[in-house]
C-alpha positions in Angstrom: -138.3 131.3 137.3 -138.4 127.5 135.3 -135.3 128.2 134.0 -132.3 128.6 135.6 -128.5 129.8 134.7 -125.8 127.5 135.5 -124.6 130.6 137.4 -127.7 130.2 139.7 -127.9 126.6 139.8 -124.0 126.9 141.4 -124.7 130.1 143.4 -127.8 127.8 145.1 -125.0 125.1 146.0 -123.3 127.3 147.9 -126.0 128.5 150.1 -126.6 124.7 151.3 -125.6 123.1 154.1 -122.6 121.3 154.7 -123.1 118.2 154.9 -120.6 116.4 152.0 -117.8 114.2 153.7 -115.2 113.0 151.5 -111.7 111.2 152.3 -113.1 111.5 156.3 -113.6 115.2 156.4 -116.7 117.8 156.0 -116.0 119.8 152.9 -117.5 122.7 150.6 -120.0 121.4 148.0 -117.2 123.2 145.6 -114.6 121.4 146.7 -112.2 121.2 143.6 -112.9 117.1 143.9 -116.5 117.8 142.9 -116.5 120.6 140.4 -116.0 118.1 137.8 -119.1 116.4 137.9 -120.9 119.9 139.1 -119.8 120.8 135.3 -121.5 118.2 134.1 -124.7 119.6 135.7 -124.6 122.6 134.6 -124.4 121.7 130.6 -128.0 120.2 131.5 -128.8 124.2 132.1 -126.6 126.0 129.5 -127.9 123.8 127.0 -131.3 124.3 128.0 -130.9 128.7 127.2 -129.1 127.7 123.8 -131.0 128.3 120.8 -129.6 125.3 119.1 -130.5 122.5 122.1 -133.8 124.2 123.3 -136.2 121.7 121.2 -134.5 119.3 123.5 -133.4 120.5 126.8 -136.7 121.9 127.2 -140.5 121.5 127.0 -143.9 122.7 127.9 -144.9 121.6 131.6 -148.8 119.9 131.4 -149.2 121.5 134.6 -148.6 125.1 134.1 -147.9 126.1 130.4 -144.4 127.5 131.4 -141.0 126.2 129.3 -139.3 124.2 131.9 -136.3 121.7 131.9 -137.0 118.4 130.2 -135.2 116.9 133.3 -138.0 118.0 135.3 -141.0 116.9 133.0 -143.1 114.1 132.9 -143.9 112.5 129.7 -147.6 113.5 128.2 -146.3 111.6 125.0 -144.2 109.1 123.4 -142.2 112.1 121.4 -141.8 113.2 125.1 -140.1 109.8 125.6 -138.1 110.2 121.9 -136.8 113.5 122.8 -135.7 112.5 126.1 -133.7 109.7 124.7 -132.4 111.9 122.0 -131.2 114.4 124.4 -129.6 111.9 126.6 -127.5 110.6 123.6 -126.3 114.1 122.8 -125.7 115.4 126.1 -123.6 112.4 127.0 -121.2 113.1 124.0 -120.9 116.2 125.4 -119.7 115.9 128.7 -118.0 111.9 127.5 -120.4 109.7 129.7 -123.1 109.8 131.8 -125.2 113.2 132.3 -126.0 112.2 135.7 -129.5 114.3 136.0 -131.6 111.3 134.7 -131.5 109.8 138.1 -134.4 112.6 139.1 -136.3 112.3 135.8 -137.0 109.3 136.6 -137.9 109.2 139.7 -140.5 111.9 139.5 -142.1 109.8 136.6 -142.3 106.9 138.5 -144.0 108.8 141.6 -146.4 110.6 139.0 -147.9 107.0 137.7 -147.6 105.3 141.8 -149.0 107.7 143.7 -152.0 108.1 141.3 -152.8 104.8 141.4 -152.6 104.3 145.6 -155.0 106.9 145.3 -157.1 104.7 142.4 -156.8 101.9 144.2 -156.8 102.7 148.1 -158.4 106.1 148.1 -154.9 107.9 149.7 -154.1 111.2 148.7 -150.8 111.2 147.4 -150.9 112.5 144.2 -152.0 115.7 144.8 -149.2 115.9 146.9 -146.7 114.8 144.6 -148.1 117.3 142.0 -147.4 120.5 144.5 -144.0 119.0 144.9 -143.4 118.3 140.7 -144.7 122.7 140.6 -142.0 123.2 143.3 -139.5 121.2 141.5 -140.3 122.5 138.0 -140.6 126.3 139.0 -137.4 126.4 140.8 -135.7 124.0 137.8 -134.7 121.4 140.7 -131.5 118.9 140.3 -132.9 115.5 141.8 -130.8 112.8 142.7 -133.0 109.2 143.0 -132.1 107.0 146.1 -133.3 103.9 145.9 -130.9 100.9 146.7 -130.7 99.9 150.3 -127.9 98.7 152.0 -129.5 95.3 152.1 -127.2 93.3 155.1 -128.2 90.0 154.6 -129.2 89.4 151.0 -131.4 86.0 151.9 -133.1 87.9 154.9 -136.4 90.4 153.6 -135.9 94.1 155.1 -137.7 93.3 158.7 -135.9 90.0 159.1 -132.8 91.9 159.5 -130.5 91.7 162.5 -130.0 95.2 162.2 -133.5 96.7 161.5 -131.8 99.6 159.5 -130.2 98.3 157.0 -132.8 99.4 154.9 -134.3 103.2 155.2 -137.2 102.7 157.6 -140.1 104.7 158.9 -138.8 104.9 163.5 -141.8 107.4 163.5 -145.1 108.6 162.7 -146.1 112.5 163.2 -149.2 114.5 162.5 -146.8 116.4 160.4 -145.0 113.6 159.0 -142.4 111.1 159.5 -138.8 110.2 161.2 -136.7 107.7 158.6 -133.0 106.1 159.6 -130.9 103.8 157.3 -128.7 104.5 154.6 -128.9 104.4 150.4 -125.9 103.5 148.4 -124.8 104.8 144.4 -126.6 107.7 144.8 -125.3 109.5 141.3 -125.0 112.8 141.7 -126.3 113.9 145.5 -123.1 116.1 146.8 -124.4 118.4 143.8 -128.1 117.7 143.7 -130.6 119.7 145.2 -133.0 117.3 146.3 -133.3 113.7 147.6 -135.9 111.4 146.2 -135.9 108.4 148.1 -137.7 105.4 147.3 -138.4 101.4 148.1 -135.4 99.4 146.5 -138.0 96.1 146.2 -141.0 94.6 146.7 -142.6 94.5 150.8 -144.6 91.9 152.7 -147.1 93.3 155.3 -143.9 92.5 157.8 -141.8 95.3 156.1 -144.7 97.9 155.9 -142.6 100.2 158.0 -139.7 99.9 155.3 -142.4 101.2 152.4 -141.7 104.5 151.9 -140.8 107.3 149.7 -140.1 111.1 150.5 -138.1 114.0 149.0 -136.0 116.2 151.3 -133.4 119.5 150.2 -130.4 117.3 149.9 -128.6 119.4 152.5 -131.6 118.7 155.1 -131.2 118.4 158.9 -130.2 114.7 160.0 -128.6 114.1 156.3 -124.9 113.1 155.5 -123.5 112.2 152.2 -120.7 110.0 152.3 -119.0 110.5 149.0 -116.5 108.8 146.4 -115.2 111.3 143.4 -114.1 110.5 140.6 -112.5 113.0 138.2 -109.6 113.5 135.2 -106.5 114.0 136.1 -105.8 117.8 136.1 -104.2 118.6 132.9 -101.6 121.9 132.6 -100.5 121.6 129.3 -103.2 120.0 127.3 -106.8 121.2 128.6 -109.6 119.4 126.4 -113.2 119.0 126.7 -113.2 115.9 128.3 -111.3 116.8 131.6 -114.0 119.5 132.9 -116.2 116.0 133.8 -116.6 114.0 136.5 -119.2 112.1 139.0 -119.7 111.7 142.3 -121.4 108.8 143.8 -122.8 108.9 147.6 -123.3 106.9 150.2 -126.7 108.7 152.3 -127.2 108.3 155.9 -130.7 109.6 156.9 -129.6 109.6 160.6 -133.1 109.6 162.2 -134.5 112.6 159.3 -137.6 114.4 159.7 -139.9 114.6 156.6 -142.7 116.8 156.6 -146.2 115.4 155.5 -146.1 117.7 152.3 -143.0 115.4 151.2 -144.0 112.2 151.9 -145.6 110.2 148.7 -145.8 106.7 150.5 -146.1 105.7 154.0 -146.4 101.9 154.6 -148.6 101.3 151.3 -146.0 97.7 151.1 -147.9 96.1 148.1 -147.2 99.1 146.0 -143.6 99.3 147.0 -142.0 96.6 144.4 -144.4 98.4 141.6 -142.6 101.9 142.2 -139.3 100.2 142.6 -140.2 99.1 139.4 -140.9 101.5 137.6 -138.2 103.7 138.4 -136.0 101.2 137.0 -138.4 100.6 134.0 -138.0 104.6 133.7 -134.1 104.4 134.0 -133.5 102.0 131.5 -135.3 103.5 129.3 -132.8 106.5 129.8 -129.7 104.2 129.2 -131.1 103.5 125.9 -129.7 107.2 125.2 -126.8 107.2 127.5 -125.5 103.6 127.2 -125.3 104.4 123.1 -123.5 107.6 123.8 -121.3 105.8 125.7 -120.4 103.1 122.7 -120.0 106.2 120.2 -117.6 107.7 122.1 -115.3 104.7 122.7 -116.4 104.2 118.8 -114.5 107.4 117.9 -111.8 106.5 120.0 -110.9 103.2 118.6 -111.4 105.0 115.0 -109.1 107.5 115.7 -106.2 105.7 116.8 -106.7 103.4 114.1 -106.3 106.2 112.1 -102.9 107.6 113.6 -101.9 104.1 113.7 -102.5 103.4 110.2 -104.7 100.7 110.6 -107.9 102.0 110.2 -108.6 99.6 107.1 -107.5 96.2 108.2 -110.5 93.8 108.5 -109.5 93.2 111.6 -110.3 96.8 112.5 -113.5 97.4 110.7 -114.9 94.4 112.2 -114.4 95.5 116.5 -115.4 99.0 115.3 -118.6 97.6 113.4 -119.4 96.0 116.7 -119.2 99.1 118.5 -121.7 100.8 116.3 -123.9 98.0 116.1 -123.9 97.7 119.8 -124.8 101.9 120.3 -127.5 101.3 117.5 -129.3 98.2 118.8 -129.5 99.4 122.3 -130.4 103.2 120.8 -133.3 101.5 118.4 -134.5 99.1 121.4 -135.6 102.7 123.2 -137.2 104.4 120.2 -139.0 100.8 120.0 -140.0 101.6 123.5 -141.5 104.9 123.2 -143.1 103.9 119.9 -145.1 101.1 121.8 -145.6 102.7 125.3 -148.9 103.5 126.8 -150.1 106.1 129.0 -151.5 105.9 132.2 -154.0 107.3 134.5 -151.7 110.3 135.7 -151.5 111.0 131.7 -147.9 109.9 132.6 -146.6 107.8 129.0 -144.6 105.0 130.3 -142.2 102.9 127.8 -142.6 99.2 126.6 -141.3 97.2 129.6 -140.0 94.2 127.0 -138.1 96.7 124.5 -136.4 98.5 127.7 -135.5 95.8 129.4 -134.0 93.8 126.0 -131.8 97.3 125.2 -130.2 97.8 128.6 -129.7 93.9 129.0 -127.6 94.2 125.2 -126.0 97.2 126.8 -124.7 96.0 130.0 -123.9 92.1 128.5 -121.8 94.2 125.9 -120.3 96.5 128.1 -116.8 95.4 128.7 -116.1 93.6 125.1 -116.9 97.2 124.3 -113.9 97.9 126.2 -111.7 95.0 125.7 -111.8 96.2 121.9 -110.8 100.0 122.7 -107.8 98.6 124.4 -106.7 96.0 121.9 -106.8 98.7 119.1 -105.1 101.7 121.3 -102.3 99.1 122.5 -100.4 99.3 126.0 -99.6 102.7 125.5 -102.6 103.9 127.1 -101.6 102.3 130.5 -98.2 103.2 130.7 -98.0 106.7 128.7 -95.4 108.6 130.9 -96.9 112.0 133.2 -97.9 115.1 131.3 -95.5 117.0 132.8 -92.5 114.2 131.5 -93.7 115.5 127.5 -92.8 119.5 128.4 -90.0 118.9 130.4 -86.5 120.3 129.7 -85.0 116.8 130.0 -87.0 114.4 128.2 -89.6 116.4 126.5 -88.5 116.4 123.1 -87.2 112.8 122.6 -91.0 111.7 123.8 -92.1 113.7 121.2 -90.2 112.2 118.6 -90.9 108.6 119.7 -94.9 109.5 119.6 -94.8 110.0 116.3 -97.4 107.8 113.9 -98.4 107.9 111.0 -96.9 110.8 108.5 -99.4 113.7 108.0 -100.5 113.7 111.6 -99.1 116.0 113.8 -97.6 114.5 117.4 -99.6 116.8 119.4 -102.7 115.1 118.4 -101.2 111.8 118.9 -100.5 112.8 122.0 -103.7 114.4 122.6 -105.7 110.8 121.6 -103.6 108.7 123.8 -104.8 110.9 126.9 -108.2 110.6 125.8 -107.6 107.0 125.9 -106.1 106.7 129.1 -109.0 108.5 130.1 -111.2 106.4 129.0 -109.8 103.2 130.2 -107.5 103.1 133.0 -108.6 106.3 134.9 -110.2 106.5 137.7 -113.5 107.5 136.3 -112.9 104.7 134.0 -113.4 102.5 136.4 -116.3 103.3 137.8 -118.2 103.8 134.4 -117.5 100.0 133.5 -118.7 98.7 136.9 -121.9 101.6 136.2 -122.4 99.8 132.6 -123.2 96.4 134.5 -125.2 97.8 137.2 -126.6 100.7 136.5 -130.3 100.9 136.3 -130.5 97.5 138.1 -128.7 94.4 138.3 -128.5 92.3 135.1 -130.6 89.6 137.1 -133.7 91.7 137.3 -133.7 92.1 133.8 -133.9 88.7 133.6 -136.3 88.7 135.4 -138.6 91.0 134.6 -138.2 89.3 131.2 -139.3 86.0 132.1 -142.1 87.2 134.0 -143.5 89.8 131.5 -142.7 87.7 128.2 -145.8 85.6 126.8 -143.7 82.4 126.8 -147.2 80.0 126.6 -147.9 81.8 123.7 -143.9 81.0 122.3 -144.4 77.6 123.5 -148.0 77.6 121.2 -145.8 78.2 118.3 -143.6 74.9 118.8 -146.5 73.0 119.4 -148.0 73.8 116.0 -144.7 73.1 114.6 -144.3 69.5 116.3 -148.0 68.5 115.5 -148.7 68.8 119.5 -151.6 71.2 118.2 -153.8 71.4 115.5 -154.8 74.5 115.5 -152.4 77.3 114.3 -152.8 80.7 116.7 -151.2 83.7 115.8 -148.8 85.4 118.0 -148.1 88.9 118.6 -146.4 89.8 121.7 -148.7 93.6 122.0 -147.6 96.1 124.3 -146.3 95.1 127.7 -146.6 98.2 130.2 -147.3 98.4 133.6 -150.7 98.2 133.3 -150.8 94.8 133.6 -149.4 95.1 137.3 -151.9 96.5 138.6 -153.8 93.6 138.0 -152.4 92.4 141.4 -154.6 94.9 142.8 -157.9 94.6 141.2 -157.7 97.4 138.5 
């Protein structure tokens, strides 16, 4: 099968479980609340049958030869890495924001490079597991959501030095057919309309938290599995449908309330010194993907701010030139940091090619430090008007209709309807609902802007900077040239001997 219709992939949704709560009650997974962001998923399979997108929605699968989805791939290459990027970019324009189906991307490339090397290292047998799951997931054209992030309780206390010993997902117990997990995930993108779960550690473990190293996949409506979930979509429009207002997302919070997980599905079970390296890498994986999403993101508020420059007639004070310039620069810098990525990535020994950790890490740090200047300069240039534009309904009614038509008016030449029409994309974009959740998402999403700090300050060659300003200040005589090289996870693994 590899590829599926959107027509399918909806048809599937309907056959699952219920087992979505939202606003206190059990509802259909096509409740009206969630078709918005279900219509984001299923661009990532029309695209995928379109002549025009197939060079980047799909790919050859290393495993069996067969086209499948590049959202179920791993990367053999870095043009596997470039084209994923690419995509990302141009899907995101398409739906205006995040394409939500990276979350399981990335996941499964993280599991490809872990679980081959437990089994390098300490002679497990995960990754032929992992690989019958990846031909499931690939042959049915699976949606994965990725939880990772644990509800944490105290953040000074490590996961077994909680009062409440699940307030992180933990292993309760150990079958010969597999395992029993309880706790919860949060910001789980996606999961009321995913079909599978991929759960995996949210940080490193001591030999104390062994029982809170784990990582499984389950069917997303499996037995003992609740999804907890926030919408956020457009407001409805009647009069002036556009693009734009068929998206949404869903975000979940995921109670495994005491799950079984067959054996087949489990892809680490109390290995806690590879925990923090799969945490990790997922989120080495994931910001590699914001370095196409994040730019798509800064394009479209881009072409917003240039737009109602240009109905304002303002589009050529310096003024205005300069915040949009900074838009684009942003969407560039963060865009190139992720082709600089793939171009100096390495592979490892799943054949799996994982990006620059350096480059990654500097894009989605300029992304997320950027994020809501990005927005302060969309609101300057649109004015209060997108906060306070009257109802829909108030521009076609009988009363006051035509008078707020008149007083829309901008510049001559441009028709009020598409004045009208820009100002709800901007309201959209900044004070909805959805709105307000993407900004928060720009900060956090992919990790905490801490970790990137950290992972920068731990990976970076700073003696070697250092050597360069003792040269300079006569503190050394000899002169050593520096070149950062690539910086992958390879050299993680030197913890453990390889």
């Amino acid at each position: 099968m590899a590829l599926v219709t959107p027509e399918q992939y909806v048809e599937r949704l309907m056959r699952m479980r219920p087992n979505v709560y939202v606003g206190g009650k059990l509802v259909d997974r096509l409740d009206p609340r969630l078709r918005p962001g279900i219509n984001v998923m299923k661009e990532t399979f029309a695209l995928a049958a379109d002549p025009g997108w197939a060079e980047l929605c799909t790919t050859t699968s290393h495993l069996t030869g067969e086209t499948v989805n590049r959202f179920c791939h791993i990367h053999q290459s870095k043009e596997d890495l470039l084209k994923k990027q690419k995509m990302t970019r141009l899907l995101c324009h398409r739906v205006g924001g995040c394409i939500q189906r990276c979350m399981g991307v990335d996941a499964l490339n993280a599991l490809s490079v872990v679980t081959k090397e437990m089994d390098n290292v300490l002679g497990t047998g995960y990754y032929p597991r992992f690989i019958e799951y990846l031909k499931h997931f690939q042959a049915h054209d699976l949606v994965g959501c990725c939880a990772q992030t644990d509800v944490k309780g105290d953040r000074s206390k490590r996961p077994h030095q909680q009062e409440d010993p699940d307030l992180y997902v933990r292993i309760v117990e150990e079958r010969p057919d597999g395992i029993v997990v309880r706790g919860a995930k949060a910001h789980n993108t996606a999961a009321p309309y995913a079909d599978e779960i991929i759960v995996i550690p949210t940080r490193f473990m001591t030999a104390e938290d062994r029982d809170y190293a784990v990582a499984f996949a389950v069917p997303a409506d499996h037995p003992g599995v609740r999804l907890v979930v926030r919408p956020a979509t457009p407001r409805r429009r009647e009069r002036l449908p556009a693009p734009v207002f068929n998206y949404g997302d869903a975000e979940s919070f995921t109670i495994f309330d005491d799950v079984f997980v067959p054996i087949e599905r489990v892809f680490m079970k109390g290995e806690y010194m590879f925990a923090g390296f799969l945490a990790l890498l997922f989120a080495h994986f994931h910001r590699h993907s914001y370095t196409g999403c994040k730019p798509a993101v800064s394009d479209i508020l881009a072409g917003a701010a240039a737009l109602v420059a240009e109905y304002s007639g303002i589009e050529k004070a310096p003024h205005v030139q300069e915040k949009i310039s900074h838009l684009i620069g942003t969407a560039e810098l963060v865009y190139a940091a992720g082709v600089a990525s793939a171009e100096f990535s390495e592979k490892m020994s799943s054949g799996t090619q994982v990006p620059d950790e350096i480059y990654t890490n500097v894009g989605r740090r300029h992304a997320g430090q950027n994020i809501y200047h990005e927005y302060e300069i969309l609101a300057d240039l649109a004015g209060g008007l997108c906060a306070t534009l009257p109802y829909e309904e108030d521009f076609f009614s009988a009363e006051n209709g035509e008078l707020l038509h008149k007083y829309m008016k901008r510049v001559a030449g441009v028709a009020v309807e598409k004045v009208h029409r820009c100002y709800r994309l901007l309201e959209h974009l900044l004070v909805s609902d959805l709105a307000g959740v993407m900004q928060v998402a720009g900060v956090h999403g992919g990790g905490s802007p801490l970790m990137e700090t950290i992972t920068l300050m731990q990976r970076y060659p700073l003696e070697k900077l250092k050597g360069i300003a003792r040269y300079l200040a006569g503190i050394d005589r000899d002169f050593v040239r520096f070149e950062r090289g690539t910086v992958t996870p390879k050299k993680i693994l030197e913890r453990f001997g390889r």
